[in-house]
DRENPA-3360 file (N, C-alpha, C; in nm, 2 decimals, always signed):
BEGIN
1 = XXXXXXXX = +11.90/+10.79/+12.30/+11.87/+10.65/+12.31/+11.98/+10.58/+12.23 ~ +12.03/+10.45/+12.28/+12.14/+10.37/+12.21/+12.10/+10.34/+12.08 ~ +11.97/+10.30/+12.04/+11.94/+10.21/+11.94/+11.86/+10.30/+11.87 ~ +11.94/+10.34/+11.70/+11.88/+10.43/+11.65/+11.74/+10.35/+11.57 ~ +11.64/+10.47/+11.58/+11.51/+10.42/+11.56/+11.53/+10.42/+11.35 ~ +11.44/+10.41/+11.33/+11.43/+10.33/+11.16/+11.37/+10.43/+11.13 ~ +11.41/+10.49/+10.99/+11.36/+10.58/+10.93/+11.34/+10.55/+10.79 ~ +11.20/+10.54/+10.77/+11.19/+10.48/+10.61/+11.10/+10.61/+10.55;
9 = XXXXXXXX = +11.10/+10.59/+10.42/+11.11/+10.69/+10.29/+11.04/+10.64/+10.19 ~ +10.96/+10.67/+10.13/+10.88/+10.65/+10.00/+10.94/+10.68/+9.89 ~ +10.95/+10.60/+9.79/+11.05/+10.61/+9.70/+10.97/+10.58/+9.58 ~ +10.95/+10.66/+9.48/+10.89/+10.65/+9.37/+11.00/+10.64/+9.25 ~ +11.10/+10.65/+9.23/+11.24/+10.59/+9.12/+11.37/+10.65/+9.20 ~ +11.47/+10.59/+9.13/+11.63/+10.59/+9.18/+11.61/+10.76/+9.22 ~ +11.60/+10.81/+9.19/+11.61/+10.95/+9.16/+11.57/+11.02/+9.35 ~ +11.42/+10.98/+9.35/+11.42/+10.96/+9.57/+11.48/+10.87/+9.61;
17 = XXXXXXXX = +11.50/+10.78/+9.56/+11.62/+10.70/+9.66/+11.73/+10.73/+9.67 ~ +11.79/+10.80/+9.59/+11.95/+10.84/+9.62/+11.98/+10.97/+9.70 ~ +11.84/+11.06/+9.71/+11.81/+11.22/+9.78/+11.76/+11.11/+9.94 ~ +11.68/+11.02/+9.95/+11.63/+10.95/+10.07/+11.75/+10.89/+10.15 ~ +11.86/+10.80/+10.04/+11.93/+10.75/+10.11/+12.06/+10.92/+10.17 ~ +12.12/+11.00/+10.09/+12.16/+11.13/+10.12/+12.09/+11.15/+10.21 ~ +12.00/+11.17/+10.26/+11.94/+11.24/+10.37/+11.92/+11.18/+10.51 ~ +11.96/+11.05/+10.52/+11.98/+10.95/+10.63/+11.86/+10.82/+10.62;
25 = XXXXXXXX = +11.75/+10.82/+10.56/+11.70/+10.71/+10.51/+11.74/+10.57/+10.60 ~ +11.71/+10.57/+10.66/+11.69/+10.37/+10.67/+11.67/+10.26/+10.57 ~ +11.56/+10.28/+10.52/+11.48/+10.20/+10.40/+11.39/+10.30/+10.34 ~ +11.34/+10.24/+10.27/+11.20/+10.31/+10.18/+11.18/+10.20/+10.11 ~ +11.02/+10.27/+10.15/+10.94/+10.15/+10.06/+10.90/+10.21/+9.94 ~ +10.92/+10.12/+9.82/+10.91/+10.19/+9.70/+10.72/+10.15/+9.63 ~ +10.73/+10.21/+9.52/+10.58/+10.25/+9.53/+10.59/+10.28/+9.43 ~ +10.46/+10.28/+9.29/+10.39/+10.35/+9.24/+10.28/+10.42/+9.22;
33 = XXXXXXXX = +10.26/+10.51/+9.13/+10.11/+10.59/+9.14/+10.07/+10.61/+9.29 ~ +10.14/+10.72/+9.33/+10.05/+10.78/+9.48/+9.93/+10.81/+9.43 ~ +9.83/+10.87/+9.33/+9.71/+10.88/+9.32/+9.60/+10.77/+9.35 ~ +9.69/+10.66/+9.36/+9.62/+10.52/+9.37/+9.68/+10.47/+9.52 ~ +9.72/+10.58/+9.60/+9.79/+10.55/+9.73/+9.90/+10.44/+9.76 ~ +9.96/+10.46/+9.62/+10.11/+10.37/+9.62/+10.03/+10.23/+9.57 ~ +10.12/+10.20/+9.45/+10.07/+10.05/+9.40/+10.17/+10.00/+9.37 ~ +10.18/+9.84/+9.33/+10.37/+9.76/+9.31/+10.41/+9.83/+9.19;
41 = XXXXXXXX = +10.53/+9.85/+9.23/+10.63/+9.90/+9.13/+10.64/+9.82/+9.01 ~ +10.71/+9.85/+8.89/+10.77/+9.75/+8.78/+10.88/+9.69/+8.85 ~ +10.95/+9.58/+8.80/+11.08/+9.46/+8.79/+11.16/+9.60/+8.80 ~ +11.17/+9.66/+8.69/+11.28/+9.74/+8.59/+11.27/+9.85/+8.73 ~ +11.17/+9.94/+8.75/+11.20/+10.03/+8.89/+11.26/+9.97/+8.99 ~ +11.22/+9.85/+9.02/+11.29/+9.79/+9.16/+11.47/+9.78/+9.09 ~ +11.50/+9.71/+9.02/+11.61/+9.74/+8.95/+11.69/+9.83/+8.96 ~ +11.66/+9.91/+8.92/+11.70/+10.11/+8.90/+11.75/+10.12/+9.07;
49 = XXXXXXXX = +11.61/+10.13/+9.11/+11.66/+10.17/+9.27/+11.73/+10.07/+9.34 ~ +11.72/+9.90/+9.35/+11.83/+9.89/+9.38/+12.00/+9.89/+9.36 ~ +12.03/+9.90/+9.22/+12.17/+9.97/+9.15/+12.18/+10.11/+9.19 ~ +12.08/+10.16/+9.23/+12.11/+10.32/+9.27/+12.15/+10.32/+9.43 ~ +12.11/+10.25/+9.52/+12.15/+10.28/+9.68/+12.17/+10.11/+9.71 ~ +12.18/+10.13/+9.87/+12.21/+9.99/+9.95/+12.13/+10.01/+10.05 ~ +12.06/+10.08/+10.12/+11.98/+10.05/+10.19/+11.86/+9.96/+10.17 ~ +11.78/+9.93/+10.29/+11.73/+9.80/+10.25/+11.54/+9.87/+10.21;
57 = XXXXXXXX = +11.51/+9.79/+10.11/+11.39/+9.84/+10.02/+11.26/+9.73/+10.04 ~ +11.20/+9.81/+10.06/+11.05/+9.71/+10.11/+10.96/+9.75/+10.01 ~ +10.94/+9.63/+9.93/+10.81/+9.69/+9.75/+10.69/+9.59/+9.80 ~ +10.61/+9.72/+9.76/+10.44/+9.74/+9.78/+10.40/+9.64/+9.71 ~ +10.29/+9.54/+9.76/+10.23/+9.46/+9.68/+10.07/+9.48/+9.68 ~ +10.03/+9.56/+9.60/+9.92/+9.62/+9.59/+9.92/+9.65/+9.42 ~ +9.77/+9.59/+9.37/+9.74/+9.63/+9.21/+9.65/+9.73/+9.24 ~ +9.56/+9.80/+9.33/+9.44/+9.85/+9.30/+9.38/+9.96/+9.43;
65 = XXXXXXXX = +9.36/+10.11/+9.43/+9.38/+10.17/+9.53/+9.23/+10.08/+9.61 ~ +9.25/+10.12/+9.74/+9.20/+10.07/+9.83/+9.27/+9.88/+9.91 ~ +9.17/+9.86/+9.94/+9.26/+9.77/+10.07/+9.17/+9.62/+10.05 ~ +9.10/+9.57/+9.94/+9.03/+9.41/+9.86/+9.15/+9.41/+9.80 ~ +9.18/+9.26/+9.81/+9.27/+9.22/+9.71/+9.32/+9.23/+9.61 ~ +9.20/+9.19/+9.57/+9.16/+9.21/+9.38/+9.21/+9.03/+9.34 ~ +9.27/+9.07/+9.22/+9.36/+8.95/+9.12/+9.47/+8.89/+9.26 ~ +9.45/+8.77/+9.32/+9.57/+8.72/+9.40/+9.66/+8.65/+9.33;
73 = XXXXXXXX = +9.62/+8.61/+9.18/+9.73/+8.54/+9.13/+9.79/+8.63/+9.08 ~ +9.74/+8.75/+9.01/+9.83/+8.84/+8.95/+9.92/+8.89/+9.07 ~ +9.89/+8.90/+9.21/+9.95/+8.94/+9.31/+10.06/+8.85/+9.34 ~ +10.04/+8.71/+9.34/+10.16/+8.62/+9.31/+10.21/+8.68/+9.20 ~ +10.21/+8.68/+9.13/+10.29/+8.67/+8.98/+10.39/+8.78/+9.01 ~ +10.33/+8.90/+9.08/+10.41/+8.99/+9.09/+10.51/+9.01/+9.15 ~ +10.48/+8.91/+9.30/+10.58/+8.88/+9.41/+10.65/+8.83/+9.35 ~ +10.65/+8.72/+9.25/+10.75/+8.61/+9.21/+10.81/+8.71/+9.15;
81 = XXXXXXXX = +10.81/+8.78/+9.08/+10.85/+8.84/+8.98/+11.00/+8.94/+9.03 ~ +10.95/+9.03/+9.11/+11.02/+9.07/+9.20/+11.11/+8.99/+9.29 ~ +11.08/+8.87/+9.32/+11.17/+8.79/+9.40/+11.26/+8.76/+9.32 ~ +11.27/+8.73/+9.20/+11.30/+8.68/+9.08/+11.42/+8.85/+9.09 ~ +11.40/+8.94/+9.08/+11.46/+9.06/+9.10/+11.52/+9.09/+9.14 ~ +11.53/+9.03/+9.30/+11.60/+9.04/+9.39/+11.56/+9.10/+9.53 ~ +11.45/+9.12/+9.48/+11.33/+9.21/+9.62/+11.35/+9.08/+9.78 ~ +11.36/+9.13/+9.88/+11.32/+9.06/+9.94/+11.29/+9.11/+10.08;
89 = XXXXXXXX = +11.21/+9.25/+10.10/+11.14/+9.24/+10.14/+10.98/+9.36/+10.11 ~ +10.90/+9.37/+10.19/+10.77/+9.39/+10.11/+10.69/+9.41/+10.19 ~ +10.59/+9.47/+10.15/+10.45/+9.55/+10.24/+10.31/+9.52/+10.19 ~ +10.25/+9.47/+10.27/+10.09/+9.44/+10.18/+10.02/+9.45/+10.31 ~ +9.89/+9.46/+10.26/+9.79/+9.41/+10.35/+9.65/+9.45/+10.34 ~ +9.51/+9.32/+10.32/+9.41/+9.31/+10.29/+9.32/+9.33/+10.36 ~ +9.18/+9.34/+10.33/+9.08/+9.36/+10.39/+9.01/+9.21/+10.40 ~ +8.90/+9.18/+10.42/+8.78/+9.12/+10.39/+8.65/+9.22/+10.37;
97 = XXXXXXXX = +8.53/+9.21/+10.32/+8.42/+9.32/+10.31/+8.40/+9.31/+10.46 ~ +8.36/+9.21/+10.59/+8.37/+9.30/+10.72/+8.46/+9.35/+10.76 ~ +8.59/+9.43/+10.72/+8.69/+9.50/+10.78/+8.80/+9.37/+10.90 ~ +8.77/+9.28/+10.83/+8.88/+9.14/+10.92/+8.98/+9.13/+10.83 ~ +9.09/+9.10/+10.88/+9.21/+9.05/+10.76/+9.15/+8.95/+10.64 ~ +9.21/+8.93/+10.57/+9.16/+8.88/+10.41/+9.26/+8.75/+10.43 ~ +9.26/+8.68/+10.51/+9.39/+8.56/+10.56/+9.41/+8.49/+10.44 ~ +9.27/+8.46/+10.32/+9.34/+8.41/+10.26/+9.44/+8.42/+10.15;
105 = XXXXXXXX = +9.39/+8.56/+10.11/+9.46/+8.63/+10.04/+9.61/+8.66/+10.03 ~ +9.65/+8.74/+10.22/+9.77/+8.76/+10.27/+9.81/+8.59/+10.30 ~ +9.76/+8.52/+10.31/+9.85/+8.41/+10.37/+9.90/+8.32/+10.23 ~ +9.81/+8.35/+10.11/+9.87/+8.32/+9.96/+9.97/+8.37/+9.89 ~ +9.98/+8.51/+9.90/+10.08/+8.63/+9.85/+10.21/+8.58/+9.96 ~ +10.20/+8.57/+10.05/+10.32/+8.59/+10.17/+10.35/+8.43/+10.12 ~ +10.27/+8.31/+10.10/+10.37/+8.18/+10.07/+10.48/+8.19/+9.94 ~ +10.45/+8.32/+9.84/+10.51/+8.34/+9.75/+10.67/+8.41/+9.76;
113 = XXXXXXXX = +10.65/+8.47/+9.90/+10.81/+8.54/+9.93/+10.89/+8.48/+10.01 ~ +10.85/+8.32/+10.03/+11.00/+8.24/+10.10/+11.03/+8.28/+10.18 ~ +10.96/+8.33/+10.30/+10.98/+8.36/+10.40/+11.03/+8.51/+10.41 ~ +11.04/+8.59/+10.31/+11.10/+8.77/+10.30/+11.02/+8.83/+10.44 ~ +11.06/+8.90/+10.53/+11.03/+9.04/+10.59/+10.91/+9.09/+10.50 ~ +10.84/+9.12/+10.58/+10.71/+9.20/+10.52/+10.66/+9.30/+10.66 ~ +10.55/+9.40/+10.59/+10.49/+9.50/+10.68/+10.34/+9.51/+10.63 ~ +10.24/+9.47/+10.74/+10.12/+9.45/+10.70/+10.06/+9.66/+10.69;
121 = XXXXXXXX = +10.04/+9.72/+10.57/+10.04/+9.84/+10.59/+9.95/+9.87/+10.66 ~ +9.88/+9.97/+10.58/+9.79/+10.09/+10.70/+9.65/+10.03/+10.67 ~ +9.63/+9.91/+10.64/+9.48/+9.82/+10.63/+9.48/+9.81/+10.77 ~ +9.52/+9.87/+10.87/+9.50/+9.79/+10.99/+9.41/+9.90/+11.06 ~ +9.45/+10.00/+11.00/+9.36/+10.15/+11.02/+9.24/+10.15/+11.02 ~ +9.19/+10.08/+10.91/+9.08/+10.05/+10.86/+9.01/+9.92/+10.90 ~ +9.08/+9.87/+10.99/+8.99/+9.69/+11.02/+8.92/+9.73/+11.13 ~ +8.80/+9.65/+11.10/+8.68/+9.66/+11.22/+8.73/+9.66/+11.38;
129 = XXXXXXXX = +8.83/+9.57/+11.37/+8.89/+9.51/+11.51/+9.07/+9.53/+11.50 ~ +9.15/+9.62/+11.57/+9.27/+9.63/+11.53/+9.33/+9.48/+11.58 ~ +9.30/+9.49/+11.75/+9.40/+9.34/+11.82/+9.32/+9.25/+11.78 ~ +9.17/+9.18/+11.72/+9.18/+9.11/+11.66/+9.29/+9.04/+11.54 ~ +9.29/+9.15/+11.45/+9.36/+9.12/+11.36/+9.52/+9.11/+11.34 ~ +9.56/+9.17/+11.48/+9.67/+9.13/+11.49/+9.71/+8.99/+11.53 ~ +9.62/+8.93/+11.61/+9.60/+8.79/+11.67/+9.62/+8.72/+11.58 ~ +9.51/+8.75/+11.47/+9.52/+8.65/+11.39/+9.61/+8.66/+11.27;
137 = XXXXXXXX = +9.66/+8.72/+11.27/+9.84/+8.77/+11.16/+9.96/+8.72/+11.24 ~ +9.96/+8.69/+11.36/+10.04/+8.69/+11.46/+10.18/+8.61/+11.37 ~ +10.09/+8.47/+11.37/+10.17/+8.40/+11.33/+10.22/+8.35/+11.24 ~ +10.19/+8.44/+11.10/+10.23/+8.44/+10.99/+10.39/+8.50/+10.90 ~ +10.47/+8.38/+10.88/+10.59/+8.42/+10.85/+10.67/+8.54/+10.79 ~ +10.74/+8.59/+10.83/+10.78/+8.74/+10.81/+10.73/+8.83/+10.83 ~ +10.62/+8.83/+10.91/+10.56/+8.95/+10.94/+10.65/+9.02/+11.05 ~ +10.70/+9.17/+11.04/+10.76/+9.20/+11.16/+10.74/+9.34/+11.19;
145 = XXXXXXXX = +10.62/+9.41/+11.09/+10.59/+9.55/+11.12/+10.44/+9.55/+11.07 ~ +10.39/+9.65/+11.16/+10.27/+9.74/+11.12/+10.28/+9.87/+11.05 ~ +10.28/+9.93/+10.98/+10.28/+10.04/+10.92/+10.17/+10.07/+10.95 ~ +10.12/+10.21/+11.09/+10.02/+10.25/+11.10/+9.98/+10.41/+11.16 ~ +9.89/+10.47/+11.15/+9.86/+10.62/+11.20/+9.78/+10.60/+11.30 ~ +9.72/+10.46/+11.34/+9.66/+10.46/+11.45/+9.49/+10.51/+11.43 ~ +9.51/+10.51/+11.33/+9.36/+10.59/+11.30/+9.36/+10.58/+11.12 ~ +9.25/+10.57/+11.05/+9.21/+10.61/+10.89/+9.26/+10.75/+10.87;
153 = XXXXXXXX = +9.23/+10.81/+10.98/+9.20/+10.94/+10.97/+9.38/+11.04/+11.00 ~ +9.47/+10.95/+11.05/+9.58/+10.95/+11.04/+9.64/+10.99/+11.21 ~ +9.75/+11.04/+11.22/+9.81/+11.00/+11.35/+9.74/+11.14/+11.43 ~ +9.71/+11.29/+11.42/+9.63/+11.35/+11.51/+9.53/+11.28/+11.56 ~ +9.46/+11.18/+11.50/+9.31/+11.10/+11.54/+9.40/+11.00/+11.60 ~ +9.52/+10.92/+11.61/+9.54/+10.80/+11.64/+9.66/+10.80/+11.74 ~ +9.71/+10.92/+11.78/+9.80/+10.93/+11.84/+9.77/+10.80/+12.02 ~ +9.65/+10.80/+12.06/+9.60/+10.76/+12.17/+9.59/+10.61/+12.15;
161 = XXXXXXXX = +9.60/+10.58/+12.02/+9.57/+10.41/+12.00/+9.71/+10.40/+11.98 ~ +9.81/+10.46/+11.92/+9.94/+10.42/+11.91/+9.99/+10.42/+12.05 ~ +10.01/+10.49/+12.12/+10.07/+10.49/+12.26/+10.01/+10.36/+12.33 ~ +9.86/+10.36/+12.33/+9.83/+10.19/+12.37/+9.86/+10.09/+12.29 ~ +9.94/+10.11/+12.17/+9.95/+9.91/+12.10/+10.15/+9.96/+12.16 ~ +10.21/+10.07/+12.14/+10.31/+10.07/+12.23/+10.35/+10.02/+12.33 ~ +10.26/+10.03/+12.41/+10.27/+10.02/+12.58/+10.25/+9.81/+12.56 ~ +10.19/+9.79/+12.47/+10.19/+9.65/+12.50/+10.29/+9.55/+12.39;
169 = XXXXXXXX = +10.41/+9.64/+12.37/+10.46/+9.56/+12.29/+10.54/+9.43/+12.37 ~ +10.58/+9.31/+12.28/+10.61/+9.18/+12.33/+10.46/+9.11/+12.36 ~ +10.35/+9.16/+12.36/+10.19/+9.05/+12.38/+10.19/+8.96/+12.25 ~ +10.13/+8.90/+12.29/+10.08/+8.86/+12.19/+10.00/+8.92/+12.09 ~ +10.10/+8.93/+11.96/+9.96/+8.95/+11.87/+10.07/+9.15/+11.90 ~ +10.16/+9.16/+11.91/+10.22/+9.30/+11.96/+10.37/+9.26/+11.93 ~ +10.43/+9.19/+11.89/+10.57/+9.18/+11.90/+10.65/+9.23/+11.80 ~ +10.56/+9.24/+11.68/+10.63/+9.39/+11.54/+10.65/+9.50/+11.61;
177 = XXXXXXXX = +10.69/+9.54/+11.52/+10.72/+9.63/+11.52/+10.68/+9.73/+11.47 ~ +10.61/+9.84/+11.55/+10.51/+9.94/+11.49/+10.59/+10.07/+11.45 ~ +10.58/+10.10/+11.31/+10.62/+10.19/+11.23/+10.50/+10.31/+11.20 ~ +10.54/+10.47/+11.24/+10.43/+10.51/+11.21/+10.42/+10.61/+11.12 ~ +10.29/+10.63/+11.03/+10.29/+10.66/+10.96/+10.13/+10.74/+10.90 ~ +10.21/+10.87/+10.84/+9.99/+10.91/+10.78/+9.99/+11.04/+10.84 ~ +10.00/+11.12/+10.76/+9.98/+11.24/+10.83/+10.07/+11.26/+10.97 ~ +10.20/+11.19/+10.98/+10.36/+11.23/+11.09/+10.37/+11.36/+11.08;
185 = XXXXXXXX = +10.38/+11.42/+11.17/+10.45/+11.53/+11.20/+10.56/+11.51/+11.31 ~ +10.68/+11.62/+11.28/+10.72/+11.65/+11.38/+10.75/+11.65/+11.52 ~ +10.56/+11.73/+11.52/+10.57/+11.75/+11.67/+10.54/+11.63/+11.76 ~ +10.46/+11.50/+11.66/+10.46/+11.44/+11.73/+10.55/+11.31/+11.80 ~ +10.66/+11.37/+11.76/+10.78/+11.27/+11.80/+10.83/+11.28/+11.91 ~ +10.80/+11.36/+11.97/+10.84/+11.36/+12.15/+10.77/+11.24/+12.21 ~ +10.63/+11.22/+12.18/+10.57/+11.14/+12.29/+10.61/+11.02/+12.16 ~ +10.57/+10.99/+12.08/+10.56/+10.84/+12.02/+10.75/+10.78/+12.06;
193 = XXXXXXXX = +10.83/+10.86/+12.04/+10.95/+10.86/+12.10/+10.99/+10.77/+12.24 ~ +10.88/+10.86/+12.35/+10.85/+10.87/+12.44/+10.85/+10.70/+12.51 ~ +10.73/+10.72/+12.44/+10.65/+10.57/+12.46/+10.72/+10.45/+12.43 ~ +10.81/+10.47/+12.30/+10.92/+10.33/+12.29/+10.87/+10.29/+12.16 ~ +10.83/+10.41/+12.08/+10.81/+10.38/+11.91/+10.97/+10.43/+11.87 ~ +11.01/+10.32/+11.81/+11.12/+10.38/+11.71/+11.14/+10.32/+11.55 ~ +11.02/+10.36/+11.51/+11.05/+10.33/+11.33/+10.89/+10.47/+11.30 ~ +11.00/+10.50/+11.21/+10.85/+10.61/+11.17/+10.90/+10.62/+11.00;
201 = XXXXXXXX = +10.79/+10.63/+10.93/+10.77/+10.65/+10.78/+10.70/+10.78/+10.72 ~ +10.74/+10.85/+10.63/+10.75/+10.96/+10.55/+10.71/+10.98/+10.41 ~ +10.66/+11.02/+10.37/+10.60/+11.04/+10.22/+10.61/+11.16/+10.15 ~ +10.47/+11.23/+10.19/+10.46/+11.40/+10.17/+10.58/+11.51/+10.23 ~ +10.60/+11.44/+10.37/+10.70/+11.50/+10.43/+10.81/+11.52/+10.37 ~ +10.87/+11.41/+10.27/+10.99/+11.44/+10.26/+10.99/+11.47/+10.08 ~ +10.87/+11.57/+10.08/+10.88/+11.63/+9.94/+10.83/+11.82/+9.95 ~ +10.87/+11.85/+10.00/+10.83/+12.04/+10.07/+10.76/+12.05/+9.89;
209 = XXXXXXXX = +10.80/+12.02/+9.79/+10.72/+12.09/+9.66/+10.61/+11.98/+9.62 ~ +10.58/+11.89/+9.67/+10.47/+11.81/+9.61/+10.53/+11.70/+9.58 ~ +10.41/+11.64/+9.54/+10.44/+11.49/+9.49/+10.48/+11.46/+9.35 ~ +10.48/+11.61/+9.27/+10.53/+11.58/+9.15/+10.68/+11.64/+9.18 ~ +10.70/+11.66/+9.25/+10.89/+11.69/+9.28/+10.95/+11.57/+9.36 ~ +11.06/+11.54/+9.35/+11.18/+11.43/+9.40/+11.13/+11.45/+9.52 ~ +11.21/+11.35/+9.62/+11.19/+11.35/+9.79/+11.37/+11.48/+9.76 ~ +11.33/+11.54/+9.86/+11.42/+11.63/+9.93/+11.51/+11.57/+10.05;
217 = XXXXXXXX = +11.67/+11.53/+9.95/+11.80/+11.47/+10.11/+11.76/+11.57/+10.22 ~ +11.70/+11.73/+10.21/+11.75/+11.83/+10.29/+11.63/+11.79/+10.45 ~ +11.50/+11.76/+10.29/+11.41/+11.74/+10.44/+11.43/+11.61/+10.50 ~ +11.46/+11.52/+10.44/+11.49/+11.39/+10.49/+11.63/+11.40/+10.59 ~ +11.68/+11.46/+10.59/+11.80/+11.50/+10.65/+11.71/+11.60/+10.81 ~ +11.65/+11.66/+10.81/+11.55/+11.73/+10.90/+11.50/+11.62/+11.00 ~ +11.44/+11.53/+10.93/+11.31/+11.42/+10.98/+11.46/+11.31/+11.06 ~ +11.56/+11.30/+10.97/+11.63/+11.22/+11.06/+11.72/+11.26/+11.22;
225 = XXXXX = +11.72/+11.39/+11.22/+11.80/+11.46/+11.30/+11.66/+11.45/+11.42 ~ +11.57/+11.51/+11.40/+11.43/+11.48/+11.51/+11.46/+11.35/+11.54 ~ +11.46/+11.26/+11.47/+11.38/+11.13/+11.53/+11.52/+11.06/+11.58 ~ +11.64/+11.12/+11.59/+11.74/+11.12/+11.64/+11.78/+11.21/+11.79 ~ +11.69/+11.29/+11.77/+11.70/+11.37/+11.91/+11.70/+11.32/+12.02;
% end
């Protein structure tokens, strides 16, 4: 295929970003505390890793594991903070307690990045209603990806909903760009391929010793040659 698909990387300090970008990396979104399923980085990390690479870096805007808001002004504070940094672009995405987007939350935090690129994450997994919620995100500035497995339960469970929000990209409420992610494998890059998915995201994958070891250039170098195939 002409148009190489997007390969992003989870970056927890300079240290995986410089083995992510080595290994062919697109982006990575940077992150803290995976026990907390990735929360916003410090100023000073975002820093480090941007002085360390040049590819382009998307920081998590999350204080608190799970998918409630929590504090929105501390959630501003943080975005400013980071824009202030030089961050400009970024990943969030809320709940309400019925599983509906949290509009007002995301539509507060997003008036804070001036318009930045953003990726509503894997909250979409989890919403009562997926194309509801895309409907109603539609039209909110910089939105231009989903980060999703198609499922809670991750991409074996969700492979069948991804190939359907695929097949209707350009609808309404479908025009991101769906990045997939959660439990990726390999094998399943023939068909998501297939189908006209080209951005896929990596975590565990691109650490073969755990999450307390660096991301691995060699396996990131692996994941980029597949999704290059």
């Amino acid at each position: 295929m002409s148009k190489r698909a997007v390969l992003e990387v989870i970056a927890l300090d300079a240290e995986d970003a410089v083995a992510a970008q080595a290994g062919g990396a697109d982006r990575l979104e940077l992150v803290t505390d995976m026990a907390a399923d990735g929360l916003t980085p410090s100023r000073e990390t975002f820093a480090e890793i941007r002085a360390a690479v040049d590819i382009s870096l998307r920081v998590m805007l999350r204080l608190a594991d799970g998918f409630a808001a929590g504090d929105v002004d501390a959630l501003v504070r943080r975005a400013r903070g980071l824009r202030e940094a030089g961050a400009d672009e970024f990943v969030l995405g809320f709940l309400d307690e019925a599983g509906g987007p949290d509009l007002a939350a995301v539509e507060t935090v997003v008036g804070a990045l001036d318009g930045c690129r953003w990726t509503f994450h894997r909250a979409i997994d989890r919403a009562a209603d997926r194309d509801a919620l895309r409907k109603q995100l539609a039209d909110l500035p910089g939105l231009d990806t989903y980060l999703t497995a198609g499922s809670a339960a991750g991409v074996d469970e969700g492979l069948t909903t991804l190939l359907t929000e695929a097949a209707r990209s350009g609808e309404p409420g479908y025009e991101q760009q769906i990045l997939v992610g959660g439990g990726l494998r390999l094998d399943h890059l023939p068909r998501l391929r297939a189908a006209g998915v080209d951005a896929f995201h990596i975590g565990g994958a691109s650490r073969p010793d755990g999450w307390s070891a660096p991301v691995s250039a060699a396996a990131v170098a692996q994941w980029r040659a597949a999704v290059d195939d």
